[in-house]
C-alpha positions as CSV (number, residue, x, y, z in Angstrom):
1,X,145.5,120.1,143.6
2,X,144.1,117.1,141.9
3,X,143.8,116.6,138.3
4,X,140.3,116.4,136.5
5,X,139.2,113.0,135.9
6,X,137.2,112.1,133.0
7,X,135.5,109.6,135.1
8,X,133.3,112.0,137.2
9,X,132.9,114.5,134.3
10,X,131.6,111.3,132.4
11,X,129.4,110.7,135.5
12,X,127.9,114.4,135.9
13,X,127.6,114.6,132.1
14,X,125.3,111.1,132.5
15,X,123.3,111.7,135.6
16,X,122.4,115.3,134.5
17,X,121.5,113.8,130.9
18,X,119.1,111.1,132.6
19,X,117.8,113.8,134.7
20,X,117.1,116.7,132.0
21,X,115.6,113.9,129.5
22,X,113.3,113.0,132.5
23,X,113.3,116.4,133.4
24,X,111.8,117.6,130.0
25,X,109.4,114.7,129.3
26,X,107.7,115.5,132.6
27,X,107.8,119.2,131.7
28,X,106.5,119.1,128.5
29,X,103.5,116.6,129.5
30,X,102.5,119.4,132.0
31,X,103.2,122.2,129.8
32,X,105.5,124.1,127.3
33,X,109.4,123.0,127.5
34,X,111.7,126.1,127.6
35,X,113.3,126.9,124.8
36,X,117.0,126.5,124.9
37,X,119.0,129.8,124.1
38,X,120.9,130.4,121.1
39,X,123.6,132.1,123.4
40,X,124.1,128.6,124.9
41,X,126.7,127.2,122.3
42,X,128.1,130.4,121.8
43,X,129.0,131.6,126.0
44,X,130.4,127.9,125.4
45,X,132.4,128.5,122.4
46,X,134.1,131.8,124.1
47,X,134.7,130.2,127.0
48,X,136.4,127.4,125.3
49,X,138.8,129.9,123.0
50,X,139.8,131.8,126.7
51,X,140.7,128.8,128.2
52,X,142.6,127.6,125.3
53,X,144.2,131.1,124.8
54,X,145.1,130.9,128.6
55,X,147.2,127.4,127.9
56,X,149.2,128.4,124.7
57,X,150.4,131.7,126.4
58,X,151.2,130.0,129.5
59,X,152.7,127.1,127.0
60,X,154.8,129.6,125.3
61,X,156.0,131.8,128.1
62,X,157.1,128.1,130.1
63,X,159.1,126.8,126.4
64,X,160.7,130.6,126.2
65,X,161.9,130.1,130.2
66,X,163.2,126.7,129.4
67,X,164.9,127.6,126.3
68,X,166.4,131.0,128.2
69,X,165.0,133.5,125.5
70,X,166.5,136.7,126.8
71,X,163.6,139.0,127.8
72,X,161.4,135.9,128.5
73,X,158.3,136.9,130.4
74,X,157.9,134.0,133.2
75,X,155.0,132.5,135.0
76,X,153.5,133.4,137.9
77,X,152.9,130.1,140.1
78,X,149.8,131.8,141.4
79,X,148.4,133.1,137.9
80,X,148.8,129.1,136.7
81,X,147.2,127.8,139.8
82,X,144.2,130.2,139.2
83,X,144.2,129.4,135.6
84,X,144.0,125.8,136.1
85,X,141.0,126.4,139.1
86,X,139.2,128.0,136.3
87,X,140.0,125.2,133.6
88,X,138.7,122.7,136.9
89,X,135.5,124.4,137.3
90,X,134.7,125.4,133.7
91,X,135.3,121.7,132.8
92,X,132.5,120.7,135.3
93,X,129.7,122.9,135.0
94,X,130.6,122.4,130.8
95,X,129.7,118.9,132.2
96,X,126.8,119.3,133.4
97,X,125.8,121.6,130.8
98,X,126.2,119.8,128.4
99,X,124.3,116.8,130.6
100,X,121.3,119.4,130.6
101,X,121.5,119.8,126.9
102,X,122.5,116.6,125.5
103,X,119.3,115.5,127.5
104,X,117.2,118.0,126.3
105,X,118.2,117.6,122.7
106,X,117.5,113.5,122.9
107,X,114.0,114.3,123.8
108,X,113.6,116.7,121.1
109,X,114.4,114.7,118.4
110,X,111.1,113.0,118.9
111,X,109.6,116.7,117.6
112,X,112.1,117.3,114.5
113,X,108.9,117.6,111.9
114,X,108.2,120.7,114.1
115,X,110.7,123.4,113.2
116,X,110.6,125.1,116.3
117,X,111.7,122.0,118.4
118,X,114.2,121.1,115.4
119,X,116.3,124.8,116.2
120,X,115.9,124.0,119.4
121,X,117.8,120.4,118.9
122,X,120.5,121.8,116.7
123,X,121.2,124.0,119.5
124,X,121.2,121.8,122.2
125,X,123.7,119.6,120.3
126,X,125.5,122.9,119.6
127,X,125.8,123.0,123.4
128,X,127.1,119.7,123.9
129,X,129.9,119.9,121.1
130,X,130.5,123.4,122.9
131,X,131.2,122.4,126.4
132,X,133.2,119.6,124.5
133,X,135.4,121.9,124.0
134,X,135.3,123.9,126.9
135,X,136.9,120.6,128.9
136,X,139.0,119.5,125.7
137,X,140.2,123.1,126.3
138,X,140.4,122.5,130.4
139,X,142.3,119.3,130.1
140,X,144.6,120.9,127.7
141,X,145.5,123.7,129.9
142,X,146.0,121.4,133.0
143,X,148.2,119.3,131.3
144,X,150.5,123.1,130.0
145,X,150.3,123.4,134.1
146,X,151.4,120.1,135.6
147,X,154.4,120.8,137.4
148,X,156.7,117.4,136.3
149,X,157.0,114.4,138.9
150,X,160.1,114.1,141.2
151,X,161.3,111.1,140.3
152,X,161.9,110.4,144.6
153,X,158.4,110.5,145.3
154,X,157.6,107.6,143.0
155,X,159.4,105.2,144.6
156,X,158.2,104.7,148.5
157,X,161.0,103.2,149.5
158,X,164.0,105.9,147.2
159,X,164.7,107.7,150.2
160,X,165.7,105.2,152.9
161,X,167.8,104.1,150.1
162,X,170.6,106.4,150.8
């Protein structure tokens, strides 16, 4: 599996920025921009606290095996690789998410004398620090994951060595 790399979440965060500022200057010329959902930040926010939840009791349950705690509660291989598919995925659509928003919200502060559009910026940057944390959170847990590196497989030419 390969690891998340801030670079492309960088690049969807940017491209669906561009596109959701264009996005809602052309929508709002034509007609009424959609309002952006108070539940936005907060669907954010909880997924944010699972995934983080997820990584400290993984965390905890790998430092109790190491440290041979009798009674220690191990960790399935498959429950981690699941856990860290759904860190992967949160991390990108929190990405684009929070593209769509930050975009949204950079357009609106044109309108903050209008306190409709001026909720509606303060929850689109809501969103953004949100899905912030939802790949702070991702990153976290991949990291709690990472199986370590075999020292062999660094070095090309370690096995004809012997």
């Amino acid at each position: 599996m390969k690891e998340l790399r801030l670079r492309v979440l960088a690049g969807v965060f940017v491209v669906a920025g561009i596109l959701s500022w264009a996005g809602a200057r052309l929508w709002n010329s034509i007609g009424t921009l959609p309002s952006v959902p108070l539940a936005a930040p907060i669907v954010l926010a909880l997924i944010a606290v699972i995934l983080l939840a997820t990584a400290l009791s993984i965390r905890a349950r790998l430092k109790a095996q190491r440290d041979r705690v009798p009674d220690a509660k191990g960790v399935d291989p498959m429950m981690a690789a699941r856990a860290v598919v759904f860190g992967q995925a949160s991390a990108l659509v929190a990405a684009l998410v929070a593209g769509m928003y930050g975009g949204t919200g950079v357009f609106l502060l044109e309108y903050l004398d209008i306190p409709a559009r001026r909720d509606q910026a303060i929850y689109a940057g809501l969103s953004v620090v949100a899905a912030i944390g939802v790949i702070a959170a991702a990153i976290f847990l991949e990291r709690v994951c990472k199986l370590p590196e075999d020292e062999d497989d660094d070095h090309p030419g370690a096995a004809s060595a012997a």
